[in-house]
C-alpha positions in Angstrom: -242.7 54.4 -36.6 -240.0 51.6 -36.3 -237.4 53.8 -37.6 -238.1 56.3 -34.9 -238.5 53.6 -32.4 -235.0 52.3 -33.6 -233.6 56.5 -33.4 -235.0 57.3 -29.9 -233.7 53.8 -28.8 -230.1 54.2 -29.9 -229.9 58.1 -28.8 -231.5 56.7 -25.6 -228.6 53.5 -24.9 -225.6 56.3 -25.8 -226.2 58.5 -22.7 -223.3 60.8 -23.3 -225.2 63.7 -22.7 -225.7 65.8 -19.1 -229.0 65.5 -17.7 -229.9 69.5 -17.9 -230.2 70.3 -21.5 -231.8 67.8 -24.4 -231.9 67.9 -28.2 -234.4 68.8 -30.6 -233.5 66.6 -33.6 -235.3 67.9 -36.7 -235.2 65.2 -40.3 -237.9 66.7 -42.6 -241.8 66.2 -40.7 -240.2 64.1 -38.3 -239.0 65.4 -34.4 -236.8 63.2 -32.0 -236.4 64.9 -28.4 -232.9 62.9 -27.3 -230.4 63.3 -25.0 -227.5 62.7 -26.8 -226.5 64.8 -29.9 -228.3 64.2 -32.7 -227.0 61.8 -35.6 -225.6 63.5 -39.1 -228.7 63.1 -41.0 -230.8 65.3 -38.8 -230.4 69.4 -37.9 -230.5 70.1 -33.8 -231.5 72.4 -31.7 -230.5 72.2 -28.3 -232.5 73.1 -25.4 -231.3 73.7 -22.0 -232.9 74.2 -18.6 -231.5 75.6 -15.6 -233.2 77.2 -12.7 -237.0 77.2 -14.4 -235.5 79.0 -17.7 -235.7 77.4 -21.3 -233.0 78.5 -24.0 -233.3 76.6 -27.3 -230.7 77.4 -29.6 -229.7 76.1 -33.3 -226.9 73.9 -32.8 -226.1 72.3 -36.3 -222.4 72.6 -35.1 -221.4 68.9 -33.4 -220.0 69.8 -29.9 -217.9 67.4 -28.1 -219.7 66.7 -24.5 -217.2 66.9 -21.4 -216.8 63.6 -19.7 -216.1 64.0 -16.5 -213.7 61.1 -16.3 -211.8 62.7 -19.0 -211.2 65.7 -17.3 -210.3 63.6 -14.0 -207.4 62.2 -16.3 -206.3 65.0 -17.9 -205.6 66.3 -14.3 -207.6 68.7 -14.1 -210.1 68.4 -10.8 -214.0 68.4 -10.2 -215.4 70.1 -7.3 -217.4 67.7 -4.4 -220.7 70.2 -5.9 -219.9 69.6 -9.3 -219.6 66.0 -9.0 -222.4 65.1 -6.9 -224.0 67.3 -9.3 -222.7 64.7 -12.2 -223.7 62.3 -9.8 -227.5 62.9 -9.9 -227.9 63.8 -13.3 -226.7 60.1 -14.4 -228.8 59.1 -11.7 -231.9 60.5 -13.0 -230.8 59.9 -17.2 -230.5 55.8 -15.9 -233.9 56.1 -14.0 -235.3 57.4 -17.4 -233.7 55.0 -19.3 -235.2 52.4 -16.8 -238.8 54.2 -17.9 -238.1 53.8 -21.5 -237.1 50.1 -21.5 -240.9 49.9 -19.8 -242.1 51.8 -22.5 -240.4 49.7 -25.2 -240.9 46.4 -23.2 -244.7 47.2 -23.6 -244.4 48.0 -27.7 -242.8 44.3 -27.8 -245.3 42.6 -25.8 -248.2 44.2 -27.7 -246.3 43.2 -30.9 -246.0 39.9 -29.8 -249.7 40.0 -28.7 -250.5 40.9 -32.4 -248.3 38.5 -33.7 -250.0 35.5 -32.2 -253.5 36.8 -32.9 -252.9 36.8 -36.5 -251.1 33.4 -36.0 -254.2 32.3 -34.3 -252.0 30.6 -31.5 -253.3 30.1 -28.0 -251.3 32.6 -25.0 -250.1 29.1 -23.7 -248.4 28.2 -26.9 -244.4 27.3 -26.4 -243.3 29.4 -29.0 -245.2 32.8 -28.1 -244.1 32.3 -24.4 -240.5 31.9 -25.1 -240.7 35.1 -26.9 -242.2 36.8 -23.9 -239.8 35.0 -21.3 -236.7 36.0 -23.8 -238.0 39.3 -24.4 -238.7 39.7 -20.5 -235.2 38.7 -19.9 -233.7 41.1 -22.5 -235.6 44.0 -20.8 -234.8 42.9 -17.1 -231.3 42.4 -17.8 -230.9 46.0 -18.8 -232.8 47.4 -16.0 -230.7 45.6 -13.9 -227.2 46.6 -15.3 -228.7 50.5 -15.0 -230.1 49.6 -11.2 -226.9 48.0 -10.4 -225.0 51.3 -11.7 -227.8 53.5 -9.6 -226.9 51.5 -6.1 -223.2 52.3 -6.9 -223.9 55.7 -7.5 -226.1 56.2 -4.8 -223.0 54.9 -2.4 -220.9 57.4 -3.9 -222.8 60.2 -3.8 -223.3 59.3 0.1 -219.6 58.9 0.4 -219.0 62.0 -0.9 -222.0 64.3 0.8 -220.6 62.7 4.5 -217.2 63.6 3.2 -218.4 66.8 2.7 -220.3 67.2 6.1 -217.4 66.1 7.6 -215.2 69.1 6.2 -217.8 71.7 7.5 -217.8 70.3 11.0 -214.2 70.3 10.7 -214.0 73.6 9.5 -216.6 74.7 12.2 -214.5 73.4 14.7 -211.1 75.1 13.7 -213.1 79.0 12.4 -215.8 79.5 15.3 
């Protein structure tokens, strides 16, 4: 369980993938769903969604994900749809990162919890509440790096939508 724990949670802090199609990552019994390409070790199917329709495919072949940045340096240009498109999918994947760090924050506290009840220490104990302050303040930490990133987003996605609502009026304007 730890092992899969430690899989999902570095698949989960890569984030390279876009938000409309995951990864079936297959290793023997076990099954990861993950974002992010699987690693070597296991085989992968990936499944995208688009307009309510589900195509899984074997993808055993490693496929290099576009990053959007790249192709902004290589010249070559994003439409305003596109990229608030981009926009809300890393959006949504760092809101769902925000709701696994909740998840894992609540596997540490209850292995802490289980910790100090075979330890026999009291919940007021100095040691077993600087674990939970530290381990607090890992997990907050994170969620605030992702909200910080969200807010910016947000403000760009804005920009770019009154941007874009500006051009129609504009072009309304000039083409009655």
């Amino acid at each position: 369980m730890g092992k899969v724990l430690l899989v999902i949670a570095t698949m989960m802090l890569s984030g390279l993938a876009q938000a409309n199609s995951i990864y079936k990552c297959i290793k023997d019994d076990k099954i990861v769903f993950s974002q992010t390409a699987c690693p070597k070790d296991f085989r992968q199917h990936e499944i995208k969604y688009q307009l309510g329709i589900t195509t899984e495919t074997d993808s055993d072949k490693r496929k290099a994900p576009d990053d959007p940045l790249q192709a902004l340096l290589n010249k070559r240009t994003i439409s305003k749809e596109k990229l608030l498109q981009l926009i809300g999918s890393e959006i949504y994947r760092l809101n769902q990162e925000n709701s696994y760090y909740d998840i894992l924050r609540a596997s540490e506290q209850q292995k802490l919890d289980r910790k100090r009840y075979w330890q026999k220490q009291d919940e007021n104990d100095p040691e077993f509440v600087k674990q939970v302050t530290e381990m607090n303040q890992y997990f907050d930490e994170l969620q605030q790096l992702n909200q910080h990133s969200i807010d910016l987003l947000k403000q760009h996605q804005s920009k770019i939508e009154a941007e874009s609502a500006d051009e129609s009026e504009t072009y309304k304007t000039k083409n009655p």
